[in-house]
C-alpha positions as CSV (number, residue, x, y, z in Angstrom):
1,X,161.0,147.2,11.9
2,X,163.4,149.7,9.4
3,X,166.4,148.0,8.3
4,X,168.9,150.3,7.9
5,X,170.3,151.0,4.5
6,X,174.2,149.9,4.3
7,X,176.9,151.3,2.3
8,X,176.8,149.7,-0.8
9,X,172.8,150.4,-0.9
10,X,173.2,154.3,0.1
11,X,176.3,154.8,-2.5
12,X,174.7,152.8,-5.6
13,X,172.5,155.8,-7.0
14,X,175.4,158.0,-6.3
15,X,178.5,155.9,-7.2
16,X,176.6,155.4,-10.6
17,X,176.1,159.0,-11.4
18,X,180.1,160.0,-10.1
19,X,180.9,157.0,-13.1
20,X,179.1,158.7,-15.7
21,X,180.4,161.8,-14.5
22,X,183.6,160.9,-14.4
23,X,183.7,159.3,-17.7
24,X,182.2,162.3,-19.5
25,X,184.5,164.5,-17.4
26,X,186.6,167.7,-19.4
27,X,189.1,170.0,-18.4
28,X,185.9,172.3,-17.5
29,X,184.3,170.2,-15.5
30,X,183.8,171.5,-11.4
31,X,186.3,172.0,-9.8
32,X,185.0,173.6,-6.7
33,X,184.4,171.9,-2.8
34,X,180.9,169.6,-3.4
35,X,179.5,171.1,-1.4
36,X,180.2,174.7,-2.2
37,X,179.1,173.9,-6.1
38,X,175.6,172.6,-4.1
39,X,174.9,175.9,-2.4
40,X,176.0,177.6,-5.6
41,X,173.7,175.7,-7.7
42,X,170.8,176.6,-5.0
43,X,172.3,180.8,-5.8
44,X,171.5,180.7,-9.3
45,X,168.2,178.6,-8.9
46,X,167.1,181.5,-6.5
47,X,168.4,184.4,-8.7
48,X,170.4,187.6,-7.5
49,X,169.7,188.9,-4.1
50,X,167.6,186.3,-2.6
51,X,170.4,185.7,-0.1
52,X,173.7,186.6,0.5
53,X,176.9,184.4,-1.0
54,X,179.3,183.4,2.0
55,X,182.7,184.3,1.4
56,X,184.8,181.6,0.4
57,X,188.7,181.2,1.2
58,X,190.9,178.7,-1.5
59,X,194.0,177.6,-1.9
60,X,193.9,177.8,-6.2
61,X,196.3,175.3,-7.8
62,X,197.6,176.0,-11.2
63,X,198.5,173.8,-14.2
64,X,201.8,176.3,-14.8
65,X,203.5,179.5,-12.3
66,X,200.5,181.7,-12.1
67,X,201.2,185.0,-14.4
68,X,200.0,188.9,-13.9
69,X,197.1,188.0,-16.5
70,X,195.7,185.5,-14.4
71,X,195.7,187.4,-11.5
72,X,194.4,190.2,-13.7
73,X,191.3,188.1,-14.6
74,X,190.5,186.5,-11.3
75,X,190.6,190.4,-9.9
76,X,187.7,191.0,-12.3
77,X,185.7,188.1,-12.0
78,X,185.8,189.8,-8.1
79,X,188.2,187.5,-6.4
80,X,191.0,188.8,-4.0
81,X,194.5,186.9,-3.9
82,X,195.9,187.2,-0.6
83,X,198.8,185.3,-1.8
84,X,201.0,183.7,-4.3
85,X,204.1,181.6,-5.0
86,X,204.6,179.7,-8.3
87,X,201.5,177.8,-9.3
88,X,199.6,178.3,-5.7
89,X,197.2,181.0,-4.6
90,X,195.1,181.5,-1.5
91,X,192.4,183.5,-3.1
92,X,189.0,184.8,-1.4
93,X,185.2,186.2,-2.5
94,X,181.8,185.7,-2.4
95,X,181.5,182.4,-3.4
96,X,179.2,183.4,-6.8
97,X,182.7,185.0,-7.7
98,X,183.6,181.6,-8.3
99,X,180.8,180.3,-10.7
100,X,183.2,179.8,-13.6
101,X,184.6,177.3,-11.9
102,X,181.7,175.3,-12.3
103,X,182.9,174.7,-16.1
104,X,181.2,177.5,-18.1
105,X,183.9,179.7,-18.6
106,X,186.6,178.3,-20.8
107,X,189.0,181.0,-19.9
108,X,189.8,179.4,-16.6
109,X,190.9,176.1,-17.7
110,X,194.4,176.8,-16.3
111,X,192.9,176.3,-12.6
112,X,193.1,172.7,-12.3
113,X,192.0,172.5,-8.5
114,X,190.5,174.3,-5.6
115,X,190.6,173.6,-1.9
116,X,189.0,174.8,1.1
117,X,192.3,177.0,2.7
118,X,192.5,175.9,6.4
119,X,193.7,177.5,9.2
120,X,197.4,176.8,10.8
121,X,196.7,174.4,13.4
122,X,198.6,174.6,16.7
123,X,200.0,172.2,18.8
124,X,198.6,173.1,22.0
125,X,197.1,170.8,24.1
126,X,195.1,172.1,27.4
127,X,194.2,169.0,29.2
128,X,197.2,168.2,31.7
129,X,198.8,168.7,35.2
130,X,200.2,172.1,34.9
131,X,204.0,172.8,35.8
132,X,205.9,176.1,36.2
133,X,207.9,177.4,33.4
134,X,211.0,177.7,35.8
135,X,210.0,173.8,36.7
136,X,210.2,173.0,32.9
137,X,213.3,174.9,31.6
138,X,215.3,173.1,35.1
139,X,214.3,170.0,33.7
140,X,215.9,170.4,30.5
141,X,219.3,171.1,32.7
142,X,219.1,175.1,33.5
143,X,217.7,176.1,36.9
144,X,216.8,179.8,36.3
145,X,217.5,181.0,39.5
146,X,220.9,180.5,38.4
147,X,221.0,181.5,35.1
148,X,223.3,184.4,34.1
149,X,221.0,186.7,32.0
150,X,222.5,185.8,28.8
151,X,221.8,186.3,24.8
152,X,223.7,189.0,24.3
153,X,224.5,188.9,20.2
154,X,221.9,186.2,19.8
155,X,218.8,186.1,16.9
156,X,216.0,184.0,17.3
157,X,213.2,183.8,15.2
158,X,210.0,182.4,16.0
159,X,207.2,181.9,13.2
160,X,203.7,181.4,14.7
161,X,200.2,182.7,13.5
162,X,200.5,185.8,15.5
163,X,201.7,187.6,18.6
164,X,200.1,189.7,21.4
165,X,201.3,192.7,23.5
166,X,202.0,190.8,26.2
167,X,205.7,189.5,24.9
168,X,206.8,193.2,24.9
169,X,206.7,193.0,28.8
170,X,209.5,190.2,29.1
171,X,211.2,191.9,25.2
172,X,212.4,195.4,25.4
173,X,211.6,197.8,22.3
174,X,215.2,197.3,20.8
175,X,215.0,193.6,21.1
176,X,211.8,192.4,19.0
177,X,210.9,193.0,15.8
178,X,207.4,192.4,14.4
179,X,207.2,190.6,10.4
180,X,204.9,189.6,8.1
181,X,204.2,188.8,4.4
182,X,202.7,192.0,2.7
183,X,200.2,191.6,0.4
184,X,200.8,190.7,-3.0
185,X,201.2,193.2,-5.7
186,X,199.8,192.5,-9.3
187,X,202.5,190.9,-10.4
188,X,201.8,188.4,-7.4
189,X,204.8,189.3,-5.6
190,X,204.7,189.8,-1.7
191,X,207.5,192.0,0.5
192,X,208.1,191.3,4.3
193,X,207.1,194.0,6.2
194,X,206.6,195.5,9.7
195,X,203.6,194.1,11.2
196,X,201.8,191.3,13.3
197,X,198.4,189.6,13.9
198,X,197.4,188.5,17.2
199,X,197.4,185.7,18.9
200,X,198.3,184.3,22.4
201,X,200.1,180.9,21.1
202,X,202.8,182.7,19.5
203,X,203.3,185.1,22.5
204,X,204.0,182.1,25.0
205,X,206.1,180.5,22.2
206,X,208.7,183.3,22.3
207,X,208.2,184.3,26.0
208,X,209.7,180.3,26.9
209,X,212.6,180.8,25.1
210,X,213.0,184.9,26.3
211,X,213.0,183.3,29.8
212,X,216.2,181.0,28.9
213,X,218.1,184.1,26.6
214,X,216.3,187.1,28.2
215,X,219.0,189.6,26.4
216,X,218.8,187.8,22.7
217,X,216.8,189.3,20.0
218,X,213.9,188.3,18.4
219,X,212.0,188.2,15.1
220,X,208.7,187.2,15.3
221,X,206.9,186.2,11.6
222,X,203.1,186.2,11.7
223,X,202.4,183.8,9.0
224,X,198.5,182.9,8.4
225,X,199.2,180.5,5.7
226,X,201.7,178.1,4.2
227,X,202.3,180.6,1.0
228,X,203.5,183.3,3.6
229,X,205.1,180.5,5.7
230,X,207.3,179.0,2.6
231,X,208.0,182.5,1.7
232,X,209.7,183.9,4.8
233,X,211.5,180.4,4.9
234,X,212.8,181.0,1.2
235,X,214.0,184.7,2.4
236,X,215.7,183.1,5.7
237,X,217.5,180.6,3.7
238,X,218.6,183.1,1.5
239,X,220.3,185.2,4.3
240,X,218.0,188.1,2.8
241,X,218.2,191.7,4.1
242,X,215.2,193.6,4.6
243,X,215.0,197.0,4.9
244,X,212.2,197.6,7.8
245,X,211.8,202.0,8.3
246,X,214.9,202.6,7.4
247,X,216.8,200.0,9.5
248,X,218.1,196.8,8.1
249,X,217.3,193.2,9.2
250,X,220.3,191.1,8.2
251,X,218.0,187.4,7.8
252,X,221.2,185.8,7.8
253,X,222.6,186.4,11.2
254,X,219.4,184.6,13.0
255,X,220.7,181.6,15.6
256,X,217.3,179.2,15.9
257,X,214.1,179.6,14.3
258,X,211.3,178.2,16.4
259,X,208.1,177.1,14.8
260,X,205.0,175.4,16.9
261,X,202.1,175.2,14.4
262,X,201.9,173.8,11.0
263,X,199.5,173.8,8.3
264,X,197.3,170.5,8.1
265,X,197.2,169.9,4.5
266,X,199.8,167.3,3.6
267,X,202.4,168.5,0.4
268,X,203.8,164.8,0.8
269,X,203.4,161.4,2.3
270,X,204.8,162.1,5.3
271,X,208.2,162.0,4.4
272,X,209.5,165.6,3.8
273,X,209.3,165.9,0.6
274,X,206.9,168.3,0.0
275,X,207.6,172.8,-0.5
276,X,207.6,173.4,3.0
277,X,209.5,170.4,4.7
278,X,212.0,171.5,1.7
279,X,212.3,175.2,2.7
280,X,212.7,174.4,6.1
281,X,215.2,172.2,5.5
282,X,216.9,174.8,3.2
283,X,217.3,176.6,6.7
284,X,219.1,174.2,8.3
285,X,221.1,174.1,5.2
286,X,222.1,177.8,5.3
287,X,223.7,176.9,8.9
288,X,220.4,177.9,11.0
289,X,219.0,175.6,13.3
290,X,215.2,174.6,13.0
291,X,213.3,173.3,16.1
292,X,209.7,172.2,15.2
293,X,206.9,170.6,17.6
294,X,205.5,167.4,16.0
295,X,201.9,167.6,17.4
296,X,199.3,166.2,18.7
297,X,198.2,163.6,16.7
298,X,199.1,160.3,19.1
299,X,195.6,159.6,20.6
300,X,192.2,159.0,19.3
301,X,189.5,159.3,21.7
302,X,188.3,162.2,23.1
303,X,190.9,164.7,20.9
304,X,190.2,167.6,18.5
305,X,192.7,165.7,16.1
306,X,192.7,162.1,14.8
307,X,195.0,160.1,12.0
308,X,194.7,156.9,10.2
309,X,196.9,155.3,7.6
310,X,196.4,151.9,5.7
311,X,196.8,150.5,2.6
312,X,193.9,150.4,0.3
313,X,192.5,147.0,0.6
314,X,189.0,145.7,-1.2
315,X,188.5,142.3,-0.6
316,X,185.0,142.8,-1.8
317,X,185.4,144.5,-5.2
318,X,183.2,147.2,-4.2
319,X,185.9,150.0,-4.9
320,X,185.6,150.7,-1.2
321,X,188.3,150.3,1.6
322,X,187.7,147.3,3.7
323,X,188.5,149.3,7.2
324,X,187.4,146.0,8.6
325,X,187.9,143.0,6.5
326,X,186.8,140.8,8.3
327,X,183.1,142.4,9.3
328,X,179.8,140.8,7.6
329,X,178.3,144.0,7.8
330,X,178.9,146.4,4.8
331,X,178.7,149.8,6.9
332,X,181.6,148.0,9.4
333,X,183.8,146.9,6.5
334,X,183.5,149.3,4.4
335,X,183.7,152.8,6.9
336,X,185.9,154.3,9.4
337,X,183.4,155.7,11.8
338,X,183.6,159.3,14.2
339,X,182.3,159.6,17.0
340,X,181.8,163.7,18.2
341,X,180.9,163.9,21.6
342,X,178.6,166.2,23.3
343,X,179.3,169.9,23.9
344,X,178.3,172.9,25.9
345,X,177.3,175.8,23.8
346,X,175.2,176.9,20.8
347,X,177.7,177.2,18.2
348,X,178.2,174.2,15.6
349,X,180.9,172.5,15.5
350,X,183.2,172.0,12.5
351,X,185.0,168.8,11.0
352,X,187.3,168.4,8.8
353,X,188.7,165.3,6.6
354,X,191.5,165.3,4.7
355,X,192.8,162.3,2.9
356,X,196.3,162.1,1.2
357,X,198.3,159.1,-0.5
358,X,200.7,158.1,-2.6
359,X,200.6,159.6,-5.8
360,X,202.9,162.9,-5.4
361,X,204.6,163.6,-8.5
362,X,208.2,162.8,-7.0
363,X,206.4,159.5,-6.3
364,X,204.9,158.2,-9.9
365,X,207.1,160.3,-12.1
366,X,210.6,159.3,-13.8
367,X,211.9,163.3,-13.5
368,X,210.9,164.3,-16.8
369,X,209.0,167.7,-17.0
370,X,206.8,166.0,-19.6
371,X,204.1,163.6,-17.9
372,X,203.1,160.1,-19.5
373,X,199.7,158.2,-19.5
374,X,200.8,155.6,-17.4
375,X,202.3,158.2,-14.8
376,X,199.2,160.5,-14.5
377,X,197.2,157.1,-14.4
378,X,199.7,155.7,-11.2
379,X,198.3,158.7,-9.3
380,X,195.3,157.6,-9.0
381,X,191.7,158.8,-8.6
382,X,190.5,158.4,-5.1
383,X,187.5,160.1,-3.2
384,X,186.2,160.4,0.0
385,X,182.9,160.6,1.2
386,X,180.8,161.2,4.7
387,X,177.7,159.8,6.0
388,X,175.7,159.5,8.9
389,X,172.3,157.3,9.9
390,X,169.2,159.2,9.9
391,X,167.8,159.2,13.9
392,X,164.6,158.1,12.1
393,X,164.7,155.5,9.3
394,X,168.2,155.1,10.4
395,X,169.0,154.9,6.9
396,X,172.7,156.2,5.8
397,X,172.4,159.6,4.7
398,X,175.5,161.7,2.5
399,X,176.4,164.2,4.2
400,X,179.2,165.7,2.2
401,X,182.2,164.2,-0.4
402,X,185.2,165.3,-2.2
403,X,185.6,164.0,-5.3
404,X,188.4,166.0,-7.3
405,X,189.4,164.2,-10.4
406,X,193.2,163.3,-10.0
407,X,193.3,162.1,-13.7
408,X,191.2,165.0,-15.6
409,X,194.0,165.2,-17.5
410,X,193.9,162.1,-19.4
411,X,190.7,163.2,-20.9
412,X,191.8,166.8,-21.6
413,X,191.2,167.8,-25.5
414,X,194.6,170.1,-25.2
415,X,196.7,171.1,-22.8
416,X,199.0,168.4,-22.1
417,X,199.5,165.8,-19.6
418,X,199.5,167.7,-15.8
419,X,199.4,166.1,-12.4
420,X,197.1,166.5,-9.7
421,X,197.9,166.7,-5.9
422,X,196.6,163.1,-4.6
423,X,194.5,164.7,-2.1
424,X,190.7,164.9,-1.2
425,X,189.3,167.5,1.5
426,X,185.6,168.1,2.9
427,X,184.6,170.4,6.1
428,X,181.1,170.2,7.2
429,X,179.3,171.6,10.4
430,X,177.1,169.7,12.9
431,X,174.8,171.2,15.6
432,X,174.8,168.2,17.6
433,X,176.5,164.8,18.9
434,X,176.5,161.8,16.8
435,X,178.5,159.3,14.7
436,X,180.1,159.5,10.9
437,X,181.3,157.0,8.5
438,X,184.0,158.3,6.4
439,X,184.2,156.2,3.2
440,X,187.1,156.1,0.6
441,X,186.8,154.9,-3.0
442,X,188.9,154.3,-5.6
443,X,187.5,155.6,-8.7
444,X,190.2,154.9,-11.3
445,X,188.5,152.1,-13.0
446,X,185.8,154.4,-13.7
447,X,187.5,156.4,-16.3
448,X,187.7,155.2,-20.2
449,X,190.9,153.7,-21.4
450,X,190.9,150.7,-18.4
451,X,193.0,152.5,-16.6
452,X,194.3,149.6,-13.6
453,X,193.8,150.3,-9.8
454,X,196.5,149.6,-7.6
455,X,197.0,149.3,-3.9
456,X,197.7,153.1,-2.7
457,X,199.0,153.8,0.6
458,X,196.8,156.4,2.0
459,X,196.8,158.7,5.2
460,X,193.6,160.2,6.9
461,X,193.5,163.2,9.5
462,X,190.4,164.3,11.1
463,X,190.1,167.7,13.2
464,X,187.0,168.8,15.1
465,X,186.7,172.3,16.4
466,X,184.1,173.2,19.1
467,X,184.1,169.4,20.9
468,X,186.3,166.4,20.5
469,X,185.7,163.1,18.4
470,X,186.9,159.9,18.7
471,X,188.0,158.0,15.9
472,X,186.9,154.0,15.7
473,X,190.6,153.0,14.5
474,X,193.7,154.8,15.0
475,X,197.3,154.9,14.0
476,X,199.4,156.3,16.5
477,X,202.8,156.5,14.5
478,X,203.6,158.5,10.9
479,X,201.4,161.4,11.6
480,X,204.1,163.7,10.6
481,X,202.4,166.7,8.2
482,X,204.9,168.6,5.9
483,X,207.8,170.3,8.2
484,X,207.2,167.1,11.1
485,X,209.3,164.9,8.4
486,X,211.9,167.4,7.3
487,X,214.8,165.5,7.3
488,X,217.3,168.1,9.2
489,X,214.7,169.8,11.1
490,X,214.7,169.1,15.1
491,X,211.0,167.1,15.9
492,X,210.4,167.8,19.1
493,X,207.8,165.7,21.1
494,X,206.3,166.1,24.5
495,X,206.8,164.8,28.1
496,X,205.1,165.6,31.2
497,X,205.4,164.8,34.9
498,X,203.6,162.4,36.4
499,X,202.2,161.7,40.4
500,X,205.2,159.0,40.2
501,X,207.8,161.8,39.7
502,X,209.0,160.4,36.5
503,X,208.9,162.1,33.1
504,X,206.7,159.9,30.5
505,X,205.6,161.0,27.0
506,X,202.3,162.5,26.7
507,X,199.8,160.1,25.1
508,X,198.8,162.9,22.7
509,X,202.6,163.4,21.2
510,X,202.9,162.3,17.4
511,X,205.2,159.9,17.0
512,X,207.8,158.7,14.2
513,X,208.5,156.9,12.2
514,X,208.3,158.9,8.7
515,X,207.0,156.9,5.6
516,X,210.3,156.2,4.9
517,X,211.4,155.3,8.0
518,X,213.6,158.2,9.6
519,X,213.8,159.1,13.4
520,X,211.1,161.3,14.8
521,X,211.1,163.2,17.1
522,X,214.7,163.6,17.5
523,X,213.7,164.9,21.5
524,X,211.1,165.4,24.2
525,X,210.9,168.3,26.6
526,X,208.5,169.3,29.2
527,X,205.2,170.0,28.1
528,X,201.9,171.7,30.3
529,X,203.6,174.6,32.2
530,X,201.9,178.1,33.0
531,X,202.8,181.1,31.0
532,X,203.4,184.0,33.3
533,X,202.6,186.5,30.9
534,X,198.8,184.6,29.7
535,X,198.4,182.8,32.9
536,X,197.1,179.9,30.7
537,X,198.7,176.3,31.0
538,X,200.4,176.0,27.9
539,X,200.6,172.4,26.6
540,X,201.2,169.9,23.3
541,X,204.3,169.8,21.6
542,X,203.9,173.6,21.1
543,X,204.9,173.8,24.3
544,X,207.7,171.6,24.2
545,X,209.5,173.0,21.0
546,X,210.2,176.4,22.6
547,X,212.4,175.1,25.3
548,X,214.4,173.3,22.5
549,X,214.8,176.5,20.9
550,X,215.9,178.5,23.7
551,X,218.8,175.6,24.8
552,X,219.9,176.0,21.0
553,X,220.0,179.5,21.6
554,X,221.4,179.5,24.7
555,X,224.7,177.2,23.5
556,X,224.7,179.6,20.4
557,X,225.3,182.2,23.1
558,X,228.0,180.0,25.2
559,X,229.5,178.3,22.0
560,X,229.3,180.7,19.1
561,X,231.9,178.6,17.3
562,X,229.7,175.2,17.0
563,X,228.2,174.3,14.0
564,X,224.4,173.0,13.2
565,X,225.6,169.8,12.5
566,X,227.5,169.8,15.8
567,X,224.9,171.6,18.1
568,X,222.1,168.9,16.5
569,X,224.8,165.8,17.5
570,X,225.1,167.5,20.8
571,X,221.5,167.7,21.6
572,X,220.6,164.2,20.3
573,X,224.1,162.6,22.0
574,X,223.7,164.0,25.9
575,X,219.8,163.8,25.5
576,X,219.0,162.5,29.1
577,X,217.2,158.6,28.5
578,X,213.6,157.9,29.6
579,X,212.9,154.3,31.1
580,X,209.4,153.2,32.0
581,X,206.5,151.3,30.3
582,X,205.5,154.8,29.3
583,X,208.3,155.7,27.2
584,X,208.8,152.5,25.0
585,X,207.4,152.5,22.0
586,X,207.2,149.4,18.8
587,X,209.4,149.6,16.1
588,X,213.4,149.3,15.4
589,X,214.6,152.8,14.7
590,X,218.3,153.8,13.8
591,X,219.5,156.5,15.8
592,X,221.4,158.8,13.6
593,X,222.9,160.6,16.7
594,X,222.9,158.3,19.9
595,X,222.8,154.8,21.3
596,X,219.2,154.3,22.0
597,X,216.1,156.2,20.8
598,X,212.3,155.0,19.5
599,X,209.8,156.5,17.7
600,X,207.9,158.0,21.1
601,X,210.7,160.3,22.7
602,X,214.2,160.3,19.9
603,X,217.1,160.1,21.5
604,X,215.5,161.4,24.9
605,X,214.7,164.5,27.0
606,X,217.0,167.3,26.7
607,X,219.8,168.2,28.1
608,X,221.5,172.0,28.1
609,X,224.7,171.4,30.2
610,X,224.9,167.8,28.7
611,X,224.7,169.1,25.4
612,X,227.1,171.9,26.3
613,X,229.7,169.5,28.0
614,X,229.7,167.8,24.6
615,X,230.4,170.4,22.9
616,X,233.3,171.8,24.8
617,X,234.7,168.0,24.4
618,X,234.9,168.6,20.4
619,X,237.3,171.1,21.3
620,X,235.0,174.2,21.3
């Protein structure tokens, strides 16, 4: 009878090699995907045109603000930037284009990391008992059929991946304008322009709140990525005017800006720290109010998105996590498995792992712009690796790692000291059901100077597209990715109706609190209604947010003389409770803006003529 081979038997031959590596490592060492520098090695083994290169998508990081020069010599070596901002590019070719990455070419030494770019995730969930959108906005204290059309004077802007044609049936001509980022010049710099791309999600974003403020005006920003996303947040902060054919676009006279997807690579630990929690926040600043749906990371069976956070623990001194301590068997302790379930179709599925900790340079440095040892060294060098048992000699087989060196500098020749993002990333395809073991190592002690480990405080998020997964353990609280822990930003989470006729919050909506303990969401609103202009249920937080938005609106329109800080107090103060087993949740939060709240549903469901009440009591 085959035994099969456990963890610390599969990794030995590798974990030995990624020590040498690692010792011997340079500034020009990979710094390319695994996986992408294994199908590039098989391209030059099988010589020009024996197949074609797929085309690869990045997001390049920079050891200073990328210069024309740069993008100069990445335009010759083939390689398209689709966008920039300070020492980040999303960048795009065949993937031979990016050979010198591999550490032959000297001249690129300023890249110091490369990730697979991802796609904005949104926060729609299909699987729930539908409502009507009329149903849904009542609920939140407005009964359409008696709503006054109203919105006259009133900007909202929604930012989404895209829009379709549909919104123009409920928006007249003269009330929506279309955005995006252009692309960049060669100096790197990008314009807002006229334009769109498609897609349904944004479309029933903006149509739930043009059903509460059918006469307000709207700017809808297509933003495909977070360089684009942080850029039209910069410009909306700013108050920036934009001439758009010959008619200005005063930025600073918008009400609300509604945003319902996010993109799922972390910039911080969950705590809103990072560019993009910071730029919305700069919104909110400038006196605009920002309503954002959490997501959907609260369950973690059956879901096309997972989370798990722990504190490195190795009980074993095998430089693996101890998911399960207590286990006798290796592959238990030292793996988090997934589990993808079966699905109809022929096309693969796709996974993707990302794994983040604590080691962001606002984290482990004192402030100065010049890095020590010791802080590069408190970052930490931590990988991440997949496996799965062979159906035969059920033997563990590597499927795919990520391995980037966090602490390359420290072995650099010249150059200087320079940080790298604590994160890991791998995406891999599968063609049919089965279970993975995600492993994560701490490869610190592996580099020359004994450099000391210490216990980091790491977060995992799996996604699956094409079938669900279900992850073996789950954390249900904290999942709160760049903008979902901005500090002045509304988090909105999801509540839906249930056979009992009481409201409950969905199983599926991410809950608070942040890593440094804050209040998320701040509210609940419906969730799982039908959009009249798709006809498709639209669900998740993404659904919830928009009704937020369009009561913000809505008292913009009714109070125009209230404040942010006074229409957020409002909101959170006359937010309507929610009793039940289904809406109590562990953990003591402080409620910032009203008597009780909890880390599943804030301060409550929303309230418009609450809210509005309130306000008119302050005197407005």
């Amino acid at each position: 009878m085959n035994r099969p081979i456990g963890l610390a038997v599969a990794l030995a031959v590798g974990i030995a090699c990624l020590a040498a590596m690692t010792v011997l490592s340079a500034p020009g060492a990979s710094r390319l995907p695994w996986s992408d520098v294994q199908d590039l090695l098989r391209l030059q083994v099988m010589g020009p045109g024996s197949t074609q290169a797929p085309t690869k998508e990045y997001v390049l990081q920079a050891s200073e603000p990328i210069q024309e020069r740069q993008l100069q010599q990445l335009e010759e070596l083939g390689i398209e930037v689709v966008s920039v901002e300070a020492d980040v590019a999303i960048v795009r070719g065949d993937l031979t284009a990016f050979s010198g990455l591999l550490g032959e070419d000297e001249s690129l030494a300023w890249v110091t990391g490369v990730l697979p770019n991802l796609p904005m995730q949104d926060s729609a969930e299909p699987k729930y008992y539908a409502i009507t959108l009329e149903q849904a906005i009542a609920a939140c204290g407005l009964d359409p059929k008696l709503l006054a059309p109203i919105g006259d004077g009133v900007v909202v802007a929604v930012i989404d991946s895209g829009f379709t044609d549909e919104i123009t049936q409920v928006l007249g001509a003269d009330q929506v304008c279309f955005l995006k980022m252009s692309s960049p010049d060669k100096s790197g710099k990008a314009q807002l322009v006229a334009g769109r791309e498609l897609d349904a999600h944004g479309t029933m974003c903006a149509e739930a709140i043009a059903r509460i403020v059918p006469r307000a005006k709207f700017l809808l920003f297509s933003a495909s990525n977070p360089l684009d996303r942080q850029a039209m947040l910069s410009l909306i902060a700013e108050g920036a005017k934009i001439d758009i054919g010959g008619q200005t676009i005063d930025l600073s006279t918008i009400d609300v800006v509604s945003n319902s997807n996010y993109w799922p690579v972390p910039q911080d630990h969950n705590d809103g720290k990072g560019k993009l929690a910071r730029a919305a926040d700069a919104v909110v600043t400038a006196g605009i109010p920002f309503v954002y749906a959490l997501g959907n990371f609260g369950e973690g069976t059956s879901t096309d998105r997972s989370f798990f956070a722990a504190s490195f623990e190795d009980t074993d001194n095998s430089k693996l996590h101890d998911f399960d301590p207590g286990s006798t068997s290796l592959n238990d302790r030292n793996s988090l498995s997934i589990k993808l379930d079966p699905w109809d179709g022929k096309d693969p599925a796709t996974v993707t792992v990302i794994l983040e900790w604590d080691g962001w340079p606002y984290q482990v440095n004192t402030g100065s712009p010049e890095w020590t040892r010791d802080e590069i060294a408190s970052i930490q060098d931590i990988d991440l690796y997949v496996y799965r048992e062979d159906s035969v000699t059920k033997s563990l087989v590597k499927v795919t790692q990520s391995d980037y060196d966090q602490l390359t500098s420290l072995s650099a020749a010249s150059g200087g000291l320079k940080p790298v993002d604590p994160l890991e990333v791998v995406q891999f395809t599968v063609t049919e059901p089965g279970t993975y073991l995600l492993v994560v190592r701490n490869a610190t002690a592996d580099h020359p100077g004994n450099l000391k480990t210490r216990r980091v405080n790491f977060h995992m998020y799996a996604f699956v597209g094409g079938t669900t997964l279900s992850m073996e353990h789950h954390t249900q609280q904290g999942a709160l990715v760049n903008v979902g822990g901005a500090e002045k930003v509304i988090g909105v989470g999801a509540v839906g109706f249930t056979t009992a006729l009481t409201w409950c919050q969905m199983p599926f909506s991410t809950q608070g609190p942040t890593t440094d303990g804050r209040l998320k969401p701040e509210l609940v609103a419906p969730t799982a209604y039908v959009s009249p202009l798709t006809g498709q249920v639209f669900s998740g937080t993404s659904a919830s947010a928009p009704l937020v938005a369009g009561i913000v609106a809505w008292l913009r329109a009714q109070v125009p003389g209230a404040t942010t800080d006074q229409l957020r107090e409002a909101l959170c103060r006359s937010a309507a409770s929610l009793s039940g087993d289904c809406n109590s949740f562990p953990g003591t939060a402080t409620c910032p803006f009203c008597e009780e709240c909890n880390f599943g549903v804030g301060c409550g469901m929303v309230d418009a003529k609450a809210a509005y009440q309130y306000l008119l009591s302050l005197g407005h």
